[in-house]
N, C-alpha and C positions, 0 to 999 in steps of 0.2 A: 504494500500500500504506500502508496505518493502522497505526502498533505505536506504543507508550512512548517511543521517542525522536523522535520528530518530530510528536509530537501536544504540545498546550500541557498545561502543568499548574499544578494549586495545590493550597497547601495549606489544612485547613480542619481543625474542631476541634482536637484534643490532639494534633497533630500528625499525621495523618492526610492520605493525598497520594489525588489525583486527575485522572485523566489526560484529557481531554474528545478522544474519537474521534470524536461524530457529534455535531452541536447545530445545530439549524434550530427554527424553531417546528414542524415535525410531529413529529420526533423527537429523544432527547438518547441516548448512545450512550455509556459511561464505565466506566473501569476504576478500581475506589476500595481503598485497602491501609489497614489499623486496625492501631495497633499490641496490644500486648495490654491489655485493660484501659482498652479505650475507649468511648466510646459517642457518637452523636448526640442532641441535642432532640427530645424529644416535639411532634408536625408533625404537620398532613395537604397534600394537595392539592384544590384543589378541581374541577380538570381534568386531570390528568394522573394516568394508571395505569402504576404501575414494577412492571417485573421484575428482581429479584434472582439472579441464578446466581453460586453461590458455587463460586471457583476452588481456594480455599486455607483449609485450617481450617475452624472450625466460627463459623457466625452466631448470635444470640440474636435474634430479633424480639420489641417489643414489640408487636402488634396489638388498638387497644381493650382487653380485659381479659384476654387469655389471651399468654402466651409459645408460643413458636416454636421450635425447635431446629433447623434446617438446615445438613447434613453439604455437604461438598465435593462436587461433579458433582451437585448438585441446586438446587433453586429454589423461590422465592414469590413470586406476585404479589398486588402491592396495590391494592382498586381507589383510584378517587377518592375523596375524602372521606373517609378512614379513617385515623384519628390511628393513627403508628404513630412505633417509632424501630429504628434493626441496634446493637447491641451486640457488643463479643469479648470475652467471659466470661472467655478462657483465657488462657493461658502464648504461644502464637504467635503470630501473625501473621496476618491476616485479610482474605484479595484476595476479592475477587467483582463483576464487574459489574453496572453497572444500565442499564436498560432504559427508558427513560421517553419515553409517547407522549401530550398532545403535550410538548414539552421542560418540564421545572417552571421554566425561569424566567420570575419574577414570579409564582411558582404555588408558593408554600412561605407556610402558618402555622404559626407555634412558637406551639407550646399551654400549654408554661411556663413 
């Protein structure tokens, strides 16, 4: 069994944690919490397509030139090659896993 205390974590951005449940080169499998008022780097991947399902709160995507709104028990996928960043706009707290096939690492450009 895989849960939050026995899988490794780190932290990353403005404090921002990340729990790594599944990572091979075909697949990367993570549980990631934003506190409020956080955001990631504008990126893409050039092999690797993630899905997002947001567990908790509300997401901001940015994708190329249009924003995103994705509520709790929903989802977005990204393909490859598509500069994008998850932002939490709001007051809470913001868990959602991702989904990433094959794993991004060595497969992340920051575009700012």
């Amino acid at each position: 069994m895989i849960n939050k205390d026995n899988s490794p974590s780190y932290t990353w951005g403005d404090n921002c944690l990340s729990w790594v449940f599944v990572d091979n080169e075909n697949l990367s499998v993570k549980m990631e919490s934003m506190p409020s008022w956080t955001k990631e780097k504008l990126h893409f991947h050039s092999k690797a397509q993630q899905f997002f399902f947001i567990l908790k709160g509300v997401a901001t995507f940015y994708i190329l030139d249009k924003v995103k709104s994705v509520p709790e028990n929903s989802g977005i996928l990204i393909d490859p090659k598509t500069e994008h960043y998850i932002a939490n706009e709001t007051e809470n707290n913001l868990d959602f896993l991702v989904i990433s096939q094959p794993t991004t690492n060595n497969d992340r450009t920051i575009v700012e």
